[in-house]
FIMAR-134960 format. One record per residue: residue in one letter; x, y, z of N, C-alpha, C in turn. Coordinates in steps of 0.001 Angstrom, whole numbers, plus 500000, padded with zeros to 6 digits. Layout:
BEGIN
AXYZXYZXYZ...
***
This chain:
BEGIN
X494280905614725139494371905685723686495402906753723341X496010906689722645497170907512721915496855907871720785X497311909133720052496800910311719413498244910360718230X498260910096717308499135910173716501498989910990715158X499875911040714348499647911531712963500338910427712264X499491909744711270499877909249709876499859909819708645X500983909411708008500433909456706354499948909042705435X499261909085704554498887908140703539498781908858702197X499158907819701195499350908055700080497633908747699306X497438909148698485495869909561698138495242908211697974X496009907316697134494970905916696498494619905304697589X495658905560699057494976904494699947494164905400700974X494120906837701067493597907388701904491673907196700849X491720907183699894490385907457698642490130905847699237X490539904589699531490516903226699632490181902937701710X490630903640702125491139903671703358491753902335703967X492379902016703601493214900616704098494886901024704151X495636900320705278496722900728704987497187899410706022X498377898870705768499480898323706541500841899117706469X501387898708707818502189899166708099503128898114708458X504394898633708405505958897165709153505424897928710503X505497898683711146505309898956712545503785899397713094X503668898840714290501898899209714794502324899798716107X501778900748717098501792900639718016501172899377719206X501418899362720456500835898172720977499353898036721453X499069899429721350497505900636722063496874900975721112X495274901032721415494593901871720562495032902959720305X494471903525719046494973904585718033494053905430717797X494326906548718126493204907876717213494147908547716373X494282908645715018495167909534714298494810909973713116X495045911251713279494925912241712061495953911720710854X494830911989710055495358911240708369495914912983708051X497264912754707173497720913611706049497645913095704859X497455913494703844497293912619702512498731913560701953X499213912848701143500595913584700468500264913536699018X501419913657698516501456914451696992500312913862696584X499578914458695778499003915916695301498341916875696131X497893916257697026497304916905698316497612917593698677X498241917180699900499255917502700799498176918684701885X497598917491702379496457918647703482496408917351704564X495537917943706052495235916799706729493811916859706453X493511915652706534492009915481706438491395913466706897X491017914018708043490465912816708517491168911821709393X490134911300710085490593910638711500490123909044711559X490642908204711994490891907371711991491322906536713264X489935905450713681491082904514715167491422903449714575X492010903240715219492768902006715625493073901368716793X492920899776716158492472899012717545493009897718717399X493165896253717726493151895249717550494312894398716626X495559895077717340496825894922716538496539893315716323X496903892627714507497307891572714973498468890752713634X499003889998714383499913888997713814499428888755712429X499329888715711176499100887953709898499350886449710255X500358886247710933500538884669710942499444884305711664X498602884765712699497016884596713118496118884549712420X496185885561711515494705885487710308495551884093709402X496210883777709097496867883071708098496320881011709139X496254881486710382495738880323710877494294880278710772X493995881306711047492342881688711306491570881340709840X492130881819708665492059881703706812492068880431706500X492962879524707536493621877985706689492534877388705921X491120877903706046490134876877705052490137877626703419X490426878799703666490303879287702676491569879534701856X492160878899701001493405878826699696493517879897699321X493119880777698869493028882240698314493321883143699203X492592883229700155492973884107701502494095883626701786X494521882545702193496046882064702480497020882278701351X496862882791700512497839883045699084498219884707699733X496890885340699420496761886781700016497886887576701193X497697886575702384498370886840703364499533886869703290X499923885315702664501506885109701971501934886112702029X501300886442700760502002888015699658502113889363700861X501113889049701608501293890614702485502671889861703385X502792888706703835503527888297704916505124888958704564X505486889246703031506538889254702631506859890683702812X506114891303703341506666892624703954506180893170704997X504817892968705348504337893101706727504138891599707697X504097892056709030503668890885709759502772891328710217X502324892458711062501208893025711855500462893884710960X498996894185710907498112894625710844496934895053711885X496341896531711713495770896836712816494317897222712745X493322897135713211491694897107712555491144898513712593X490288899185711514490083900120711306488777900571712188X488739900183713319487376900845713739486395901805713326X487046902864713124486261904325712815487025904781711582X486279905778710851487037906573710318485892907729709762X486589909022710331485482909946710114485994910829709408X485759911121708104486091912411707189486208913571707996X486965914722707281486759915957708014486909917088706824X487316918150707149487521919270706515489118919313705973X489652919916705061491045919455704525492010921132705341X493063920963705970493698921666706655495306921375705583X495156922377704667496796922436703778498173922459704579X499127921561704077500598921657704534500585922919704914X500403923808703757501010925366703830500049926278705200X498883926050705088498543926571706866498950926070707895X499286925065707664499696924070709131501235924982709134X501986925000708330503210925758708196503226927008708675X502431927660708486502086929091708641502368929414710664X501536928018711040501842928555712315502623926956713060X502949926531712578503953924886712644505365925281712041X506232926195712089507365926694710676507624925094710990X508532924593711692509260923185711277508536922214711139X507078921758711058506549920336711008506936920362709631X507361918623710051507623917890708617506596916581709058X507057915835707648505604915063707612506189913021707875X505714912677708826506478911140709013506391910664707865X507259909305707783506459908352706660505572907279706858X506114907106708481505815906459709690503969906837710158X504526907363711165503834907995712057504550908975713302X503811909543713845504595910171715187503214910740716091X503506910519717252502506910586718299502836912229718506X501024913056718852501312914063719103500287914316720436X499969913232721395499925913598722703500527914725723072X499784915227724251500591917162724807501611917847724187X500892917716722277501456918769721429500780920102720980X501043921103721280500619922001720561499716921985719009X500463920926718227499363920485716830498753919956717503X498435919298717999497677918608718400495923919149719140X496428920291719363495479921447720368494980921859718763X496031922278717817495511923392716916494529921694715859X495235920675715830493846920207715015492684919795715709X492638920035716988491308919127717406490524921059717061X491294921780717636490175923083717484489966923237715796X490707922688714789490372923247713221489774922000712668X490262921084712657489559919913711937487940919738712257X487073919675711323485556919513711514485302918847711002X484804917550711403483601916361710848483147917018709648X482935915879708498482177916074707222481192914914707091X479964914768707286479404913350707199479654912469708156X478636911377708377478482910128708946479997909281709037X480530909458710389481585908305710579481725906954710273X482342906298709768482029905037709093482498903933710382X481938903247710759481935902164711893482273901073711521X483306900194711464483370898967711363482625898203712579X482274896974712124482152895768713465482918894441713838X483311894339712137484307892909712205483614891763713030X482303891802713172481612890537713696481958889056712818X481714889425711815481502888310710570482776888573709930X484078888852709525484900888883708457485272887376707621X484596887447706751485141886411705759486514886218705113X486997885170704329488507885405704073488559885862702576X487323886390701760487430887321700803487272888702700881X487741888995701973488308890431702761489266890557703349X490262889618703207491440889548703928492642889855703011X493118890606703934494417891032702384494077892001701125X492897892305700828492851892472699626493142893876699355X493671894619697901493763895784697490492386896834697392
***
């Protein structure tokens, strides 16, 4: 599993859903930053189960609506990746991370921080807040697919 940092905007970090144009090919553990107004890290997140839209878009074909859905995402993403976990934490500000990070800047992307130094300093500062939220994706219906 690979260890990354993402960003996310507040509405989708408050939502927790996000697509991306790029996925890695491996499971994902990565620390969320939330940006403007924020601008702190807070919360972790896997990832697992990269897949094609043009797959769910076969998998959907009974459902018209879900296949509209996908469309609309198809026109800028193709891959999507499944949210396994996601566990709140404690909020760690740009400006401390700076304090002892002088040059981190913030992806728009992502960027892997395997045998990084941040990487040491958030697993020792970041602390669980509450019950991790578990997906199972046993059952997904196609009025969960795509949606805002």
């Amino acid at each position: 599993m690979r260890t990354m940092l993402i960003s996310f905007k507040p509405n989708v970090f408050e939502k927790i859903y996000e697509h991306r144009r790029v996925f890695p090919d491996e499971p994902v553990k990565a620390y969320i930053y939330i940006s403007r107004p924020v601008q702190a890290l807070a919360g972790i997140i896997y990832l697992e189960n990269k897949t094609y839209l043009s797959l769910w878009k076969e998998k959907y074909n009974y459902d018209s609506v879900a296949v509209l859905r996908i469309d609309e995402y198809m026109k800028c993403y193709k891959v999507v990746m499944e949210i396994q976990k996601f566990q709140n934490t404690n909020q760690i500000s740009l400006w401390n991370i700076r304090e002892t990070f002088r040059e981190f800047l913030i992806s728009q992307i992502y960027y892997y921080l395997d045998g990084t130094e941040l990487l040491d300093y958030l697993e020792n500062n970041l602390r669980p807040e509450g019950e991790p939220i578990v997906h199972e994706f046993n059952n997904i219906s196609g009025e969960l697919i795509c949606i805002h």
